[in-house]
Structures are given as structure tokens and as C-alpha cells.
MDAnalysis code that builds the backbone (N, CA, C; Angstrom):
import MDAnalysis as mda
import numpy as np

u = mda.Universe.empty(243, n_residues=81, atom_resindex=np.repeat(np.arange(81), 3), trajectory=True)
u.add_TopologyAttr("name", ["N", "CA", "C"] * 81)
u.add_TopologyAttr("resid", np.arange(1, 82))
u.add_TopologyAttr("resname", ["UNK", "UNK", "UNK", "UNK", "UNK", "UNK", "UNK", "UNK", "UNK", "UNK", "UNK", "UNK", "UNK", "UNK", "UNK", "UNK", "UNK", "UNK", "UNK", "UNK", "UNK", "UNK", "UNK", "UNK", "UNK", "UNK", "UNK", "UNK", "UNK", "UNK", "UNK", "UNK", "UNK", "UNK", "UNK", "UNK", "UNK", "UNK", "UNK", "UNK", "UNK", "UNK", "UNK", "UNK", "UNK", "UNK", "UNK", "UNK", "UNK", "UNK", "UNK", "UNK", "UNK", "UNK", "UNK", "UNK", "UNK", "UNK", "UNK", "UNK", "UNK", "UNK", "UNK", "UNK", "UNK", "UNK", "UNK", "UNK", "UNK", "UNK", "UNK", "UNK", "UNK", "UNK", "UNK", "UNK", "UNK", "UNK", "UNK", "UNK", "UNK"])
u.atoms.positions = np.array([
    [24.377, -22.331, 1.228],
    [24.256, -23.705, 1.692],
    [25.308, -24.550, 1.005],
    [25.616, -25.565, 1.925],
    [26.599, -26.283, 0.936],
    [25.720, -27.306, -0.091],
    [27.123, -27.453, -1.153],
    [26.706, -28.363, -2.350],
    [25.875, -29.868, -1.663],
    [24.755, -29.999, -2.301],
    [24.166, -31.819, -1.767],
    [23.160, -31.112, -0.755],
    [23.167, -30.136, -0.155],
    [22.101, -29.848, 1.007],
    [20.880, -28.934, 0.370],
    [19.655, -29.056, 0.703],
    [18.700, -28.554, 0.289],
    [17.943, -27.797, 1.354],
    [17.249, -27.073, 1.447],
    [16.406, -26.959, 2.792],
    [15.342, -27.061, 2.460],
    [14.481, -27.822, 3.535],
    [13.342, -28.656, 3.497],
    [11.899, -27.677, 3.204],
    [12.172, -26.484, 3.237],
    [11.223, -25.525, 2.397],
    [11.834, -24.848, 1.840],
    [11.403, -24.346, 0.287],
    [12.303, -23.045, -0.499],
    [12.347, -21.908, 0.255],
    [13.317, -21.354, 0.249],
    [13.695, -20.047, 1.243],
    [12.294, -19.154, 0.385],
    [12.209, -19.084, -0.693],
    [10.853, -17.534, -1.193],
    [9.823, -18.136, 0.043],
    [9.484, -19.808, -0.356],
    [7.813, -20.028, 0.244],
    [8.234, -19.873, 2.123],
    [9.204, -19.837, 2.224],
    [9.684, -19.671, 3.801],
    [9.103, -18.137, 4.233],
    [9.947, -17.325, 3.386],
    [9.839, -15.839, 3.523],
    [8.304, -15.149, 3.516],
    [7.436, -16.093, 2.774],
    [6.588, -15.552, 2.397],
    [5.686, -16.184, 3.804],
    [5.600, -17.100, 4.375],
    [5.106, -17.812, 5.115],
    [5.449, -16.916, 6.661],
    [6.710, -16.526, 6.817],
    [6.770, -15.707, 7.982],
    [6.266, -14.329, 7.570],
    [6.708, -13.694, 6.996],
    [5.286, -12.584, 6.606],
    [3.950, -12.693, 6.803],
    [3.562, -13.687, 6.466],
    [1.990, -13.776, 7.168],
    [2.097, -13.765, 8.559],
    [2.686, -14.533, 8.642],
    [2.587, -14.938, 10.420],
    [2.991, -13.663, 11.150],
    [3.672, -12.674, 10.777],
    [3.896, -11.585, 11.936],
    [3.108, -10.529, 11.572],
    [2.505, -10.868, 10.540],
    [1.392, -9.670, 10.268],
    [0.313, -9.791, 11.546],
    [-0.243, -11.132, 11.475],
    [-1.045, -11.670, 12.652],
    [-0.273, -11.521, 14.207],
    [0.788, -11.388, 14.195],
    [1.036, -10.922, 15.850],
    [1.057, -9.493, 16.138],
    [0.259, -9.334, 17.611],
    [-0.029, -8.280, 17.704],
    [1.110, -7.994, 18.953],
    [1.310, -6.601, 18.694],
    [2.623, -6.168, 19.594],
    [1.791, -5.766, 21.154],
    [2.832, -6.808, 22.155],
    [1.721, -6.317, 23.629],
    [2.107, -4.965, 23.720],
    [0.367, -4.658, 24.782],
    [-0.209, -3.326, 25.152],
    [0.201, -3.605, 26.629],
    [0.415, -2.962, 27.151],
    [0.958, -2.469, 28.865],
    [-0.078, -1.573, 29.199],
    [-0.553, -1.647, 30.432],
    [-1.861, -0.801, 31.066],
    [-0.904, -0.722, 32.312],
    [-0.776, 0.600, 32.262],
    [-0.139, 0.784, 33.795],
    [-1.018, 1.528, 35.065],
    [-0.926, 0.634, 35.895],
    [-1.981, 1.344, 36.675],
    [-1.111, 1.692, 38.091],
    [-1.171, 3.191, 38.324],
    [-0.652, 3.939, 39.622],
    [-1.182, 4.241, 40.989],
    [-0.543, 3.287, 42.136],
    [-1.556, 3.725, 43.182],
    [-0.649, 4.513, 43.939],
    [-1.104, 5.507, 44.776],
    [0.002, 5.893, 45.672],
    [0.565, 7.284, 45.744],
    [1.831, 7.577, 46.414],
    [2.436, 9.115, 46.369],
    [2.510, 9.465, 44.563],
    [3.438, 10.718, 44.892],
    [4.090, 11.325, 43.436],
    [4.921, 10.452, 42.624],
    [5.839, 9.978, 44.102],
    [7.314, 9.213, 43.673],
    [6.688, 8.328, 42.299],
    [5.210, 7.381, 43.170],
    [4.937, 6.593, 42.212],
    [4.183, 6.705, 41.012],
    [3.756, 8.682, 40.763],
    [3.802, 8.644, 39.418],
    [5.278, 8.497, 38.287],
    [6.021, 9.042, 39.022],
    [7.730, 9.126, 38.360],
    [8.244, 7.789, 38.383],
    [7.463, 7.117, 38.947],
    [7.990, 5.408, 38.613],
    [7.881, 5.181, 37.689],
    [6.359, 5.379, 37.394],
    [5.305, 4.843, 36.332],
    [5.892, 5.403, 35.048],
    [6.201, 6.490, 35.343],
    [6.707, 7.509, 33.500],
    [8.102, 6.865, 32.823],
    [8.596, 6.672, 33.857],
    [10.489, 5.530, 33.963],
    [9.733, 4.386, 33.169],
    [9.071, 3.816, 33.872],
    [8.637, 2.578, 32.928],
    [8.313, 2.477, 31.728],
    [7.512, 3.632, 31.902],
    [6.606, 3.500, 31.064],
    [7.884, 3.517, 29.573],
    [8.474, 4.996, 29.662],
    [9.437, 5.265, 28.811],
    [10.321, 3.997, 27.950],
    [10.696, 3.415, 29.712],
    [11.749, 1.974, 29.346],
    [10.840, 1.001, 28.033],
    [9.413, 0.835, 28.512],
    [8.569, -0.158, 27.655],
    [8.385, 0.342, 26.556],
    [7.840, 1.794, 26.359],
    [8.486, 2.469, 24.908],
    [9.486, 2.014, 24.306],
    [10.396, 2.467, 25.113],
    [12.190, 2.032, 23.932],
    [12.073, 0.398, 23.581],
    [11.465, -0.519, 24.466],
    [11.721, -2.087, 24.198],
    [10.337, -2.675, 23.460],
    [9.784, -1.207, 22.327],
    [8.754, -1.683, 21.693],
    [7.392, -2.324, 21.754],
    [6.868, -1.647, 23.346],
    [5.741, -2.343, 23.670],
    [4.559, -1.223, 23.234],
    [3.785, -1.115, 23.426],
    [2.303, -0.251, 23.422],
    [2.322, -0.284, 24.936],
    [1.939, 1.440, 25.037],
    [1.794, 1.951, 27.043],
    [0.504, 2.603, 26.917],
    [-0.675, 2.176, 27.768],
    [-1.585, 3.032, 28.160],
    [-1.086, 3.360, 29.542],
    [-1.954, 4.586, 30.014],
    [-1.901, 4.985, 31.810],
    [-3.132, 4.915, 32.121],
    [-3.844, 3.743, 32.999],
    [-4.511, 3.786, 33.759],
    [-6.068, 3.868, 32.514],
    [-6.106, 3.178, 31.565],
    [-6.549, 2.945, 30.519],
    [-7.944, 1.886, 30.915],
    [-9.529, 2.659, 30.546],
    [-10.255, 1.511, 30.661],
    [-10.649, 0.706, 30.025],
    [-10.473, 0.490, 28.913],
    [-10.676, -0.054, 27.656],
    [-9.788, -1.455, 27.841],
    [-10.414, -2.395, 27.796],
    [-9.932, -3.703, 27.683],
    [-8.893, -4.399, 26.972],
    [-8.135, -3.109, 25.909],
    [-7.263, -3.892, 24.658],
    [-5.923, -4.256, 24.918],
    [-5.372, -4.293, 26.191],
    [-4.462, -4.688, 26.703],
    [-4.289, -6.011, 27.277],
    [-3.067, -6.502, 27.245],
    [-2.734, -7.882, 27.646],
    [-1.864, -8.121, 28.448],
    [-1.241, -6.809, 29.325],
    [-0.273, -7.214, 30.630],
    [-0.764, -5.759, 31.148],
    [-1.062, -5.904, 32.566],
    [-0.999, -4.921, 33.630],
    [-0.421, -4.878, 34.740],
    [0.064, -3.490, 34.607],
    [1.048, -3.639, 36.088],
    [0.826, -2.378, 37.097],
    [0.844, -3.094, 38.215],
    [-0.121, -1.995, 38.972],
    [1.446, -1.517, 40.150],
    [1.848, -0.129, 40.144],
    [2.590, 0.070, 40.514],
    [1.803, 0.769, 42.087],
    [2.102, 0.299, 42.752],
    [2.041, 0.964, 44.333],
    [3.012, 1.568, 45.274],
    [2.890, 1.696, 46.058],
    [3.695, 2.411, 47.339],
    [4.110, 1.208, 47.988],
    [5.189, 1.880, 48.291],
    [5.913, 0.698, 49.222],
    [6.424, 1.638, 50.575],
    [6.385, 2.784, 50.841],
    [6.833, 3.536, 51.662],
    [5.810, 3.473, 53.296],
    [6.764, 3.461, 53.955],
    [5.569, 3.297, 54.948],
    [6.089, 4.284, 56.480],
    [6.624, 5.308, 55.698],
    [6.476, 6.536, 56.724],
    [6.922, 7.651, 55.733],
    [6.738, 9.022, 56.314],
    [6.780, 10.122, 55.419],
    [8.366, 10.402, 54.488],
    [8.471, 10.015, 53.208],
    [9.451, 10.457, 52.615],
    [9.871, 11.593, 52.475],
])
């Protein structure tokens, strides 16, 4: 920081203050739910994977309530692939 400037909380009580706070956030859960052909299980696993790598929590088709975004993948095909 430059000379004369202070910051308006000490950087320790800062540090220590965001530590609490991300202890208390909980990382979202993804419930993926599959309706449909094969294709749209191989959708679902793509995703699922992608939401892996970008640090989310993946259930499949999970009944347990501990999730906080669901995405319901369906068919969109509407003659024989």
C-alpha cells in the first residue's frame, strides 16, 4: 500500500473474517435428471463430467432433497435417430 493509506480493516482481521465466511458456503449440488433415448443418457454423463471439472457436486437422478439446482435433460428428437 502506499505511504499515508491505511485499509479500513487490518488485512489479519480481513483474512480471518473471509475464512469464516467460506467455511459456511456450501458448494452447489446438481441433480440431474434423464428423460428419454440413450443419446440422452450420453448427454447427461458430458455434463455431468463438464460440472465435475467446474467444481460443482453431481447426483443422477438422486432422491434425497440435498440439492439446489436441477436439470432435467429430455429428448428433443422427434423421429427415429
Amino acid at each position: 500500500m502506499g505511504k499515508g493509506i491505511k485499509p479500513a480493516v487490518p488485512v489479519k482481521q480481513y483474512t480471518s473474517e473471509v475464512k469464516k465466511i467460506t467455511k459456511t458456503i456450501k458448494k452447489d449440488k446438481v441433480n440431474i435428471i434423464t428423460l428419454g433415448c440413450s443419446k440422452n443418457m450420453v448427454d447427461s454423463e458430458v455434463l455431468s463430467g463438464q460440472l465435475l471439472a467446474n467444481d460443482f457436486d453431481v447426483v443422477h437422478e438422486n432422491a434425497k432433497l440435498d440439492h439446489n439446482i436441477v436439470v432435467v435433460n429430455t429428448c428433443g428428437f422427434i423421429e427415429i435417430s
